[in-house]
C-alpha positions in Angstrom: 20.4 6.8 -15.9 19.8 8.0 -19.3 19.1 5.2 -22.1 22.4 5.9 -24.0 24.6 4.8 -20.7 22.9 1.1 -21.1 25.7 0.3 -23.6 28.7 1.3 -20.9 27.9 -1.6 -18.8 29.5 -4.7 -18.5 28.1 -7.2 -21.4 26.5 -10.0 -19.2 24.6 -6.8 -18.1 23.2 -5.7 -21.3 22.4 -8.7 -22.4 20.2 -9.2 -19.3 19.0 -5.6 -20.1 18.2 -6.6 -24.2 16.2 -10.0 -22.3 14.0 -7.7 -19.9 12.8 -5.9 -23.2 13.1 -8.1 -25.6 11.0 -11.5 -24.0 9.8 -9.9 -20.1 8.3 -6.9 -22.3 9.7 -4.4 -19.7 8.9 -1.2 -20.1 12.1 1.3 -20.5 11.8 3.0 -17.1 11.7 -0.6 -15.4 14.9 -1.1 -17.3 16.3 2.0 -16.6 16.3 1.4 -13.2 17.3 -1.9 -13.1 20.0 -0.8 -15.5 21.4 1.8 -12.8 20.9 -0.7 -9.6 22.9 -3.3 -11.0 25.9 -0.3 -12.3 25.9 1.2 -9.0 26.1 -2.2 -7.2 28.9 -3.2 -9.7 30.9 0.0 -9.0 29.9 -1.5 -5.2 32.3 -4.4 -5.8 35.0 -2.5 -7.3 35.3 0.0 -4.8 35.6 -2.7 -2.1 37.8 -5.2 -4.0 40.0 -2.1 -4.5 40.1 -1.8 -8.0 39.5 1.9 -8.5 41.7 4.5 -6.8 40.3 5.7 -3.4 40.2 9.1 -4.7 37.7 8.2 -7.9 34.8 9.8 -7.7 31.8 6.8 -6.9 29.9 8.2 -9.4 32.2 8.2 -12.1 33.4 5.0 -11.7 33.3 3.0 -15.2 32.1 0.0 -14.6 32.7 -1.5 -18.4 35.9 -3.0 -17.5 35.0 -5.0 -14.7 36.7 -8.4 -14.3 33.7 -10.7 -15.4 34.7 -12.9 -12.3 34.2 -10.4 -9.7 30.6 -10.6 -11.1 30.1 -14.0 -11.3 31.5 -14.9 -8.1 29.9 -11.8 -6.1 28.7 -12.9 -2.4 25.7 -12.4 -0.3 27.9 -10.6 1.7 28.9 -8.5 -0.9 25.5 -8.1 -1.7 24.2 -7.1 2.1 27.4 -4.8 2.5 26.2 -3.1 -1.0 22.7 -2.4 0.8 24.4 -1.3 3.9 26.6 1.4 1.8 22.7 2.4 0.5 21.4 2.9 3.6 24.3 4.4 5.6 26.1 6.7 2.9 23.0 6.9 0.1 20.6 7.3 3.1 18.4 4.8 0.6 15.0 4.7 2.7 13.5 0.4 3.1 11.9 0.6 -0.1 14.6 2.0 -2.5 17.4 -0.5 -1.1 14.5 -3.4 -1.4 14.2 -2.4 -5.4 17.9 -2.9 -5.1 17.6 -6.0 -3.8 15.1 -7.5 -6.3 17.7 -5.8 -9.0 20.1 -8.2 -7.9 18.4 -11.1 -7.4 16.9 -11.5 -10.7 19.9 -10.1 -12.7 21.6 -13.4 -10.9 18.8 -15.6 -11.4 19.2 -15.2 -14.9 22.7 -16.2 -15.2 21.7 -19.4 -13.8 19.3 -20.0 -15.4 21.5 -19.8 -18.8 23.5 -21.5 -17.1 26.3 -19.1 -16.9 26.9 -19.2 -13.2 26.0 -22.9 -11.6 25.1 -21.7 -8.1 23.2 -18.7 -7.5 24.1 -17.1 -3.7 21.9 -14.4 -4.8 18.4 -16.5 -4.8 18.9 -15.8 -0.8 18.8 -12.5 -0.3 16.3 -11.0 1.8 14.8 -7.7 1.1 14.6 -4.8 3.9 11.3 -4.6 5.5 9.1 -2.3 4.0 6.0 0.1 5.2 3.4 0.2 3.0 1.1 3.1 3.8 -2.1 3.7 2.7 -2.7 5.7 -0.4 -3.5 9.0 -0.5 -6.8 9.5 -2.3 -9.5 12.3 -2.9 -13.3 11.2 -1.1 -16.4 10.9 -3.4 -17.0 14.9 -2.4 -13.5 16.1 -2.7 -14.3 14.5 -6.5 -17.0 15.7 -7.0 -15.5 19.4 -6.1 -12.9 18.7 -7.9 -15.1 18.5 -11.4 -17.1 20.9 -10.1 -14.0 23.3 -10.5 -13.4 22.9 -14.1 -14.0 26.2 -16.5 -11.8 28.4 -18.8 -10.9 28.1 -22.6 -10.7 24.5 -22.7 -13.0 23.1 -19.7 -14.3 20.3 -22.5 -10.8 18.9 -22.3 -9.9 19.3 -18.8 -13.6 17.8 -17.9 -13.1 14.8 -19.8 -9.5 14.6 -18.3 -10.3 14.6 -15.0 -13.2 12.5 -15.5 -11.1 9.6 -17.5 -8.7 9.9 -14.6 -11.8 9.3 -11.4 -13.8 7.1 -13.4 -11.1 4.7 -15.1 -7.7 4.6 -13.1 -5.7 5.3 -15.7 -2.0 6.1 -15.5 -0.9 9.4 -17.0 1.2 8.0 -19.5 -1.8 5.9 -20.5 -4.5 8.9 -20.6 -2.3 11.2 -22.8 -1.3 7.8 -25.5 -5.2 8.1 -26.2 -6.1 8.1 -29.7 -9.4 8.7 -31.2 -8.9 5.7 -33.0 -8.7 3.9 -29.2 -12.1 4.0 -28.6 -14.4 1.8 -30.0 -18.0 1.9 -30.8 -19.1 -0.6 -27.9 -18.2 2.5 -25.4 -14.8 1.1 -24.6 -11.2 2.1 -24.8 -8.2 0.1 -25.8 -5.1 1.6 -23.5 -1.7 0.4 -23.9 0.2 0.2 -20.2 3.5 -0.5 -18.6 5.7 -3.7 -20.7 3.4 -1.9 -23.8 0.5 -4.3 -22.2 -2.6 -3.4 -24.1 -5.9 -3.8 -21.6 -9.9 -2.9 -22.5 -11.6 0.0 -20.5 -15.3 -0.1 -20.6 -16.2 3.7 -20.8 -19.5 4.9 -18.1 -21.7 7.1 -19.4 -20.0 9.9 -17.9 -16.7 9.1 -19.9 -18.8 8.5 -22.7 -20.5 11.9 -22.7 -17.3 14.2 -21.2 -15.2 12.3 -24.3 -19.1 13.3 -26.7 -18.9 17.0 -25.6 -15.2 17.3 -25.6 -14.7 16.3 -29.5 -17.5 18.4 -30.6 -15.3 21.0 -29.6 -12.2 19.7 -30.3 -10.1 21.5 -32.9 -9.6 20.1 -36.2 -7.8 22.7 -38.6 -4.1 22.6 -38.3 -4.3 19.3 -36.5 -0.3 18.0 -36.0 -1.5 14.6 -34.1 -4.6 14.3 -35.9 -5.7 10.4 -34.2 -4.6 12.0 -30.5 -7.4 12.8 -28.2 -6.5 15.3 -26.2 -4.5 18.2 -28.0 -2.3 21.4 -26.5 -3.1 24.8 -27.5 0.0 24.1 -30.1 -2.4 21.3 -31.6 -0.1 18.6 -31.1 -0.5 15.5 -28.4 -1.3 17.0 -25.2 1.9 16.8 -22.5 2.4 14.9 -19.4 3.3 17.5 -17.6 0.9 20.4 -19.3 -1.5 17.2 -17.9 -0.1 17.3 -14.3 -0.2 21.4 -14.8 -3.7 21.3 -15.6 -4.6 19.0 -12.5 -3.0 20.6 -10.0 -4.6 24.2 -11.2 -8.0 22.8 -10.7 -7.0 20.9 -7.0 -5.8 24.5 -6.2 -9.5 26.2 -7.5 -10.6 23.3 -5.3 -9.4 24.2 -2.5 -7.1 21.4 -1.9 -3.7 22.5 -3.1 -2.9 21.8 0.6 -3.8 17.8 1.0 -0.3 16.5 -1.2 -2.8 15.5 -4.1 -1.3 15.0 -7.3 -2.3 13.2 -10.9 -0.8 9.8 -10.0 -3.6 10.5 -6.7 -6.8 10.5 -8.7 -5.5 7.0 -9.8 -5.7 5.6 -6.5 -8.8 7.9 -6.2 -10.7 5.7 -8.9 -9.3 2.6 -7.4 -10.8 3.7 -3.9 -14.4 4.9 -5.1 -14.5 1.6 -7.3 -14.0 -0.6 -4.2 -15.9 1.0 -1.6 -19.4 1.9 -3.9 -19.4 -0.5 -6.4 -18.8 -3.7 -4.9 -15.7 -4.6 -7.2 -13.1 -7.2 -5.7 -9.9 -7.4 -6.3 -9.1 -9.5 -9.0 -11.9 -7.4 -11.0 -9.6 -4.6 -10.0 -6.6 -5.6 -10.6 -7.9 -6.4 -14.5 -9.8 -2.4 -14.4 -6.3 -0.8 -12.9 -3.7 -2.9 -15.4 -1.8 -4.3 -12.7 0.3 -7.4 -13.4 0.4 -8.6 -9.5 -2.9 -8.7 -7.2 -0.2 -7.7 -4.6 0.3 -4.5 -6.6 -4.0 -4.0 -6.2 -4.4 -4.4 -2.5 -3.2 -1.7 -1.2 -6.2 0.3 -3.0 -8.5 -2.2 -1.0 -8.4 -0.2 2.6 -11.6 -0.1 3.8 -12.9 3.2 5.1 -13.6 3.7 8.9 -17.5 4.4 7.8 -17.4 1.2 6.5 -16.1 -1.1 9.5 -18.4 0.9 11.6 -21.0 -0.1 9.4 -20.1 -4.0 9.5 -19.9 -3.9 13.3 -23.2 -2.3 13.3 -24.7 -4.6 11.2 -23.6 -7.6 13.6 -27.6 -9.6 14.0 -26.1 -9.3 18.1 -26.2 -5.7 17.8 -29.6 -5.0 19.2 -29.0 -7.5 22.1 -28.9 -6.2 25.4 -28.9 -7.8 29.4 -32.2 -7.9 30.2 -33.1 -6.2 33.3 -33.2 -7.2 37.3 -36.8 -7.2 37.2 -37.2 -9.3 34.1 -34.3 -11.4 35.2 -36.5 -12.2 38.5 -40.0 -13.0 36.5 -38.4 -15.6 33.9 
């Protein structure tokens, strides 16, 4: 849903929209999707209350003439027939129709709670079951390889890149917002993430020198974005994408085009080598990755297979055995 389509809902919508950014700091992706749950379950209702023709087209179904009722007074059967039309005709998988359900839930838990609607049905839906699988990350050598792959004309850049990304956790939208200006003279960095949440990064000294080497080379003639860190060859702010172009040219000089890496993967790569060599728990992670639910963080805590070998070896019983017949006999 593009931004511009926001003001073609239904205005109880938007002004649940204008809340989420205005006082819930949402970011404008979060509200984008919310934005196109809550139109798609709204053409939902229409479609089965029969107020559109059956041969309209679901997708071009305008939604800004609702009768404000038919929102108000939605059920939670209309709301598990709406994530029953996801699954069966959207072929939504668990977790996209359980977004949908947390779309409506809150939209409706803000009309009651400004007291717009007295009784909120919605507060009872249940969300589908979800699997959550364990995240794909690189190991400490795959890492290692991976740095060890960096060269051309601007290896400075692409070393400190990959080298923010392993050693910090930062998302990609947060690595290429990085301004000189960022990073302070204590060795740390001042991000700003999702919601426009600003969170302190203390730099190791690998950041620190990667960043040292990278700005002695860094251009500064011509500059366009003169406070952004990492510049294109144009000289402006560096791209997401020419960021996930430049990542997945040295995973394939890595040898591991192959293994479904990406640049969102060195994330949970950083996350992983933090909590299994450097003793950091999860709430210390959960303040390192930005994340505004410990839920969000614990799926970066799976523990290796090395390591519960390790703690069943290290049981004191370990080295216990059945002493023999013979010593059985003496005692």
């Amino acid at each position: 849903m593009k931004k511009e389509e926001i003001y073609t809902l239904p205005s109880l919508v938007v002004k649940y929209l204008n809340y989420l950014s205005a006082i819930k700091n949402k970011s404008e992706l979060t509200i984008l999707e919310y934005a196109s749950d809550l139109r798609l379950f709204l053409r939902f209702l229409m479609v089965s209350h029969r107020l559109v023709d059956s041969k309209t087209k679901f997708e071009t179904i305008d939604v800004s003439g609702i009768p404000e009722s038919l929102i108000l007074n939605a059920t939670l059967n209309d709301a598990y027939a709406f994530l029953t039309y996801c699954r069966n005709n959207r072929n939504n998988d668990s977790n996209a129709r359980a977004r949908k359900a947390v779309s409506i839930k809150r939209f409706y838990r803000y009309l009651e709670v400004n007291g717009i609607i007295e009784k909120n049905v919605m507060a009872f839906i249940e969300s589908p079951k979800t699997k959550r699988g364990l995240p794909k990350y690189l190991t400490l050598e795959q890492s290692k390889a991976l740095l060890r792959s960096v060269d051309g004309k601007n290896k400075e850049r692409d070393f400190c890149i990959l080298t923010l990304f392993l050693n910090c956790g930062m998302r990609l939208s947060e690595l290429v917002s990085i301004n000189i200006s960022d990073i302070r003279d204590n060795g740390t960095l001042v991000v700003t993430g999702k919601g426009n949440k600003e969170r302190t990064i203390y730099l190791n000294n690998s950041c620190l020198e990667a960043i040292k080497k990278y700005m002695a080379v860094r251009p500064k003639d011509k500059v366009i974005d003169r406070d952004a860190l990492f510049l294109s060859s144009r000289k402006i702010r560096i791209s997401k994408e020419m960021v996930q172009k430049t990542v997945k040219k040295f995973l394939e000089k890595a040898g591991m085009q192959d293994d479904g890496f990406s640049t969102h993967k060195l994330r949970h790569t950083a996350a992983t080598l933090m909590y299994q060599y450097g003793n950091v728990d999860p709430l210390q992670l959960k303040e390192i990755l930005g994340h505004e639910n410990l839920s969000t963080t614990e799926i970066y805590t799976h523990i290796s297979n090395e390591q519960l070998k390790n703690a069943v070896d290290s049981n004191p019983l370990n080295d216990l055995k059945i002493k023999p017949d013979s010593e059985s006999k003496k005692s």
